[in-house]
Backbone as CSV, one residue per row, in Angstrom:
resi,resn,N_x,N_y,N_z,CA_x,CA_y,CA_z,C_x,C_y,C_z
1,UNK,40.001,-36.745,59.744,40.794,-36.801,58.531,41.817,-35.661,58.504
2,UNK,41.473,-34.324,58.612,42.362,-33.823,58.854,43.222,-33.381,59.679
3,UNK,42.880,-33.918,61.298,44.545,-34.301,62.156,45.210,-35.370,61.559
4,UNK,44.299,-36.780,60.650,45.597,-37.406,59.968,46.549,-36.753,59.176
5,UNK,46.129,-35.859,58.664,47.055,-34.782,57.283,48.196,-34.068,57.771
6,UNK,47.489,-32.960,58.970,48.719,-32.354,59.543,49.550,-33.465,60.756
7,UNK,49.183,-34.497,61.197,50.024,-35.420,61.829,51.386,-35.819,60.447
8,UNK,50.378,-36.189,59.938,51.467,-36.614,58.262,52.199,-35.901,57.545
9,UNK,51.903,-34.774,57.631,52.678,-33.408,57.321,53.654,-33.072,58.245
10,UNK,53.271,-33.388,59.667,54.400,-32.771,60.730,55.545,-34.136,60.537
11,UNK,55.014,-34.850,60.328,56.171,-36.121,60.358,56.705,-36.124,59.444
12,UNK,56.336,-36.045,58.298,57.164,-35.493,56.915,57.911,-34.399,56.990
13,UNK,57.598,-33.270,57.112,58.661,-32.180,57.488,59.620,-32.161,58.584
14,UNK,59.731,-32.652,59.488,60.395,-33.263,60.277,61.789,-34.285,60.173
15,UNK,61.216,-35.764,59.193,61.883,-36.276,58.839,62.542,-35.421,57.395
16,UNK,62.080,-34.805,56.937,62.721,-34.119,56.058,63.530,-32.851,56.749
17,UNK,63.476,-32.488,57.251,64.584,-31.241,58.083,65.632,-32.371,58.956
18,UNK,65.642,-33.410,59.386,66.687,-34.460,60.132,67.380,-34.374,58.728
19,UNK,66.852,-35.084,57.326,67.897,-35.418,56.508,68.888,-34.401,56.038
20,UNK,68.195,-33.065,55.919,68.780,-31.844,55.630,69.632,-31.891,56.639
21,UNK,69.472,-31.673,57.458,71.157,-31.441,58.465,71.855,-32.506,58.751
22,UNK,71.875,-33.390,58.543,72.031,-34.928,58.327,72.991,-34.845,57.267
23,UNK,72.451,-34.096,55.934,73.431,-34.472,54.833,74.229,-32.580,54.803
24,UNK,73.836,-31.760,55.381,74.654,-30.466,55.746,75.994,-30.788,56.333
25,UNK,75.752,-32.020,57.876,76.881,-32.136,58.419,77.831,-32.708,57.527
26,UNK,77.113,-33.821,57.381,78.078,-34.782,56.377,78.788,-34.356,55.079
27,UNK,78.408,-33.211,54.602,79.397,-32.499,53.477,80.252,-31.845,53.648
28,UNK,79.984,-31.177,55.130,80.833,-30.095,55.851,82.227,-30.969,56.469
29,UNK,81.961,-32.472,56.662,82.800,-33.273,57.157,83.616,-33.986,55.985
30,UNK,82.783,-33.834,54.987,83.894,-34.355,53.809,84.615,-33.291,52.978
31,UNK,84.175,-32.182,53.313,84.956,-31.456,52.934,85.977,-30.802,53.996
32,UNK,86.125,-30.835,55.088,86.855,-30.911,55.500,88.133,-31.890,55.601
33,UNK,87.696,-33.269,55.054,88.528,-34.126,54.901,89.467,-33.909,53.533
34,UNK,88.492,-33.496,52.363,89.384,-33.569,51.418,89.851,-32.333,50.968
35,UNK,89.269,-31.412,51.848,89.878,-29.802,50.896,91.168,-29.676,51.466
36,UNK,91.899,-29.789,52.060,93.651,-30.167,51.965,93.884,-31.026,51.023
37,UNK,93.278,-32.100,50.976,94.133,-32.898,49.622,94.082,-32.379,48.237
38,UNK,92.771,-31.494,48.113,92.310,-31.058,47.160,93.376,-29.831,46.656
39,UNK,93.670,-29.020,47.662,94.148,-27.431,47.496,95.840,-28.083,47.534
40,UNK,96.327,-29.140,48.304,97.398,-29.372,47.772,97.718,-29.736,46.520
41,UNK,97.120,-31.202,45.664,97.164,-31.290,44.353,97.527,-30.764,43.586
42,UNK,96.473,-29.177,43.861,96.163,-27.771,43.144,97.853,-27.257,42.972
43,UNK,98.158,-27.574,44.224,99.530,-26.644,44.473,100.732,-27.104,44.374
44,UNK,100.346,-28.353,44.611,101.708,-29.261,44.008,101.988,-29.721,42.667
45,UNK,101.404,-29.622,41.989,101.402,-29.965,40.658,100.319,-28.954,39.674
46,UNK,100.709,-28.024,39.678,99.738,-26.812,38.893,100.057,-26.738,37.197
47,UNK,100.739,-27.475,36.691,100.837,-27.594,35.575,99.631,-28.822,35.029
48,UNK,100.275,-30.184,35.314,99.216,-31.382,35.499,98.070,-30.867,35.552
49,UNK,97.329,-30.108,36.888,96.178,-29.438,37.069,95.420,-28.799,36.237
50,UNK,96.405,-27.967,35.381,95.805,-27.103,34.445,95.521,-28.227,33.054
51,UNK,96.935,-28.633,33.204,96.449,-29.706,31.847,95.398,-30.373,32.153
52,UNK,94.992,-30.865,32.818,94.183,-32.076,33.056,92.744,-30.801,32.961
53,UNK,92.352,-30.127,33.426,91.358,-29.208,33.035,91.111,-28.681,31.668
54,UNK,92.430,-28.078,30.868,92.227,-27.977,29.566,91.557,-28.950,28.715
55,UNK,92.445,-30.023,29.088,91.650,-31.713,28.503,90.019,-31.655,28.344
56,UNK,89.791,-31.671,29.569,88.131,-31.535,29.984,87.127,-31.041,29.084
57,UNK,87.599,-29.588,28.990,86.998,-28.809,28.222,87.400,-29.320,27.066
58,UNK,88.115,-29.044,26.628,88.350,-29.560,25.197,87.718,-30.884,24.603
59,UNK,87.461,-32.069,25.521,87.095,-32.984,25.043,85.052,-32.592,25.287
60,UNK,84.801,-31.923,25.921,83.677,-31.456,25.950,83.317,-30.622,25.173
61,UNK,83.961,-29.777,24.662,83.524,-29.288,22.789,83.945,-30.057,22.210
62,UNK,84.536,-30.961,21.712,84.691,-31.986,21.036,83.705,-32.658,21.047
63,UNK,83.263,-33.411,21.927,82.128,-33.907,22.227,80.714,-33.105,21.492
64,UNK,80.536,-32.054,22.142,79.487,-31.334,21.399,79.298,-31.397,19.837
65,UNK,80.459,-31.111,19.578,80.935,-30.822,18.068,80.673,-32.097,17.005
66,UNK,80.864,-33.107,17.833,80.928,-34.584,17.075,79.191,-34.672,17.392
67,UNK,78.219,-34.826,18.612,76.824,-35.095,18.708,76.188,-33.392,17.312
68,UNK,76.598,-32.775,17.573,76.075,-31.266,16.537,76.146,-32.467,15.269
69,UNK,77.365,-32.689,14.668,77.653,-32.903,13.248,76.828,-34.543,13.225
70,UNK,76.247,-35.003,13.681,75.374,-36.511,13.113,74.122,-35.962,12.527
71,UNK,74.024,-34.848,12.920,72.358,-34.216,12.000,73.002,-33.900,10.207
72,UNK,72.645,-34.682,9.804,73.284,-33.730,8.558,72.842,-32.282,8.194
73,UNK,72.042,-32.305,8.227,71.580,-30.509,7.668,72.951,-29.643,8.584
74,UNK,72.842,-30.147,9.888,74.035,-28.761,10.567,75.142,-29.526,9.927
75,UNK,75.476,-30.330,9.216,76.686,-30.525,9.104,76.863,-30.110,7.128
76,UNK,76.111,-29.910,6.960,76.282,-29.479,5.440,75.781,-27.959,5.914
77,UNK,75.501,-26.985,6.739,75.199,-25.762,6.963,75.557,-25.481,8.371
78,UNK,77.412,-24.970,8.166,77.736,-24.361,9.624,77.535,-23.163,10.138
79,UNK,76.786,-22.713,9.114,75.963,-21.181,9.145,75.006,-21.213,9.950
80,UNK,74.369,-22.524,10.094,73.040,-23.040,11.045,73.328,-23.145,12.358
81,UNK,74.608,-23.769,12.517,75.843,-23.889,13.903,75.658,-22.709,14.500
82,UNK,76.301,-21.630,13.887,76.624,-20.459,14.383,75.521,-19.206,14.429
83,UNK,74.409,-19.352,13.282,73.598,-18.847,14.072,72.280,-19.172,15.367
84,UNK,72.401,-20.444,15.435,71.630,-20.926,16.446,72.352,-20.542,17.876
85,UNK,73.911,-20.643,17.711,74.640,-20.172,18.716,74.509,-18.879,19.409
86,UNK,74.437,-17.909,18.103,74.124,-16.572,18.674,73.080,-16.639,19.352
87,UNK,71.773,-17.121,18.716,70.131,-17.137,19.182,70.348,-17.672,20.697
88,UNK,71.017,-18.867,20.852,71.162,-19.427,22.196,71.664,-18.203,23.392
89,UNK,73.284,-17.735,22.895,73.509,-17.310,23.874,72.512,-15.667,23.948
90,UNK,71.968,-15.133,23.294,71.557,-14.165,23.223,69.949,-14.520,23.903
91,UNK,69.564,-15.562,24.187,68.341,-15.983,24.758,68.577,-16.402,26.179
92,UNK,69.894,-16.618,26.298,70.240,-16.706,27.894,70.894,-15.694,28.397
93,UNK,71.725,-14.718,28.018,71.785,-13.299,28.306,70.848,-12.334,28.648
94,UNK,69.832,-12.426,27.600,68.132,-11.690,28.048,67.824,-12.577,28.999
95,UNK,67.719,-13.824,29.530,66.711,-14.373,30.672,67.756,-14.387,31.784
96,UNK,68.880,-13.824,31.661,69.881,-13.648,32.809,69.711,-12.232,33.234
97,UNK,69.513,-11.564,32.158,68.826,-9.823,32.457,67.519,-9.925,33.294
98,UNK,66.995,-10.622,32.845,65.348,-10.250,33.426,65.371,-11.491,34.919
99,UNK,65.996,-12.606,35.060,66.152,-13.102,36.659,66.742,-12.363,37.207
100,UNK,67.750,-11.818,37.412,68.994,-10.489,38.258,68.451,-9.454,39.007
């Protein structure tokens, strides 16, 4: 029973280290394909670029802002908004202190 385990284990780790470099090459090859098209875009049109990023964000606090306000309580208390905000980022600042 247990040469079946480590037989099954060696073949599992195995086929799992093929896929790993398997999908290593294959990113390294698509990014080689598209990081010229990419860094040109960037460079040919850097206004567009930026706009089109501002958008993003913006529609992603927007977004937030519209799922926040269907609770009514946060939406009749934006005091609740903003201090949960602090609590948040001040709870990921301390657990960014103590992983580092």
């Amino acid at each position: 029973m247990e040469k079946i385990k480590k037989s099954f284990e060696t073949t599992v780790t195995s086929t799992l280290d093929s896929i790993d470099s398997t999908v290593v090459e294959a990113t390294k090859k698509i990014d080689t394909l598209v990081s010229p098209t990419r860094s040109t875009f960037a460079k040919r049109y850097p206004t567009l670029f930026s706009l089109l990023a501002t958008l993003g964000v913006i529609m992603t606090f927007l977004g937030i802002e519209q799922i926040l306000l269907t609770a009514d309580i946060l939406e009749q208390h934006p005091m609740l908004i903003l201090a949960l905000g602090v609590a948040i980022l001040a709870l990921t600042g301390t657990l960014y202190k103590k992983l580092s």
